[in-house]
N, C-alpha and C positions, 0 to 999 in steps of 0.2 A: 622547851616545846613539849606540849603533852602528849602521849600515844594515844590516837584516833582507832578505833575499832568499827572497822567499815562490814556490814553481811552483805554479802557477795552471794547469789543463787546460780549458780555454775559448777563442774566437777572440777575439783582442783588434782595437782596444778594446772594452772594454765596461763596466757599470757592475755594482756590488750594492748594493742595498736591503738595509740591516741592519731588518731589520722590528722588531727589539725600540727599534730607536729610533726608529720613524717612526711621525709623529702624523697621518699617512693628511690633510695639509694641501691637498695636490695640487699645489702650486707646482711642483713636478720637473716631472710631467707636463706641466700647462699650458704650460711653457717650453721643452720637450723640441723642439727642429726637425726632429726623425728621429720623431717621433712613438713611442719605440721604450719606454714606460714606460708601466703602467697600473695602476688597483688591484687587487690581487690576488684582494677579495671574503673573504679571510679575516680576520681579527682577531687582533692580537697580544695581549699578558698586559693591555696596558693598554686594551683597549675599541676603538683605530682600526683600519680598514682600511687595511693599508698599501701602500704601493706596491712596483712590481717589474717589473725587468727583461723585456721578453719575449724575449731572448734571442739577438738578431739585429738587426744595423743602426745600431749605437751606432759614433759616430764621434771618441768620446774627446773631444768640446768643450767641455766640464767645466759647460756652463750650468748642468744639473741641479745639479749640486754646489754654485754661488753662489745657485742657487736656493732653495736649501733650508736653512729655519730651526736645523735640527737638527745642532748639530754632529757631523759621524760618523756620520749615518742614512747618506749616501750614499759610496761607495770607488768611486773611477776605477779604471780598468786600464786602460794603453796600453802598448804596443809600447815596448821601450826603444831609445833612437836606433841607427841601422843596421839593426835587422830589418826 
């Protein structure tokens, strides 16, 4: 499998909430220590509120990520080493 190089226009790190995959569980959030994830209040195709970045203050610590049931609800973004 080859390594994809995606540009991203956002400050990193940060996270995204695939909302078509998140079952609005809240565990990201609950475990979040930057507090920086909430639910959205809107509802995906399958019925959850799901959650979402607010945009600012994510420190790339991947909790969320281990937190969360979903494989692939949630994508890290950080910094690649030397920037």
């Amino acid at each position: 499998m080859a390594s994809e190089i995606v540009e991203v226009d956002m400050t990193l790190p940060a996270i995204k909430v695939v909302s078509e995959l998140c079952k609005g569980c809240g565990l990201c959030i609950e475990h979040c220590p930057k507090n920086v994830i909430e639910f959205s209040g809107k509802f995906n195709q399958m019925g959850y509120n799901y959650a979402r970045y607010t945009g600012e203050g994510c420190t790339g610590c991947t909790i969320c990520f281990y937190a969360c049931p979903e494989p692939g609800a949630i994508i890290v973004y950080k910094k690649a080493k030397g920037e």
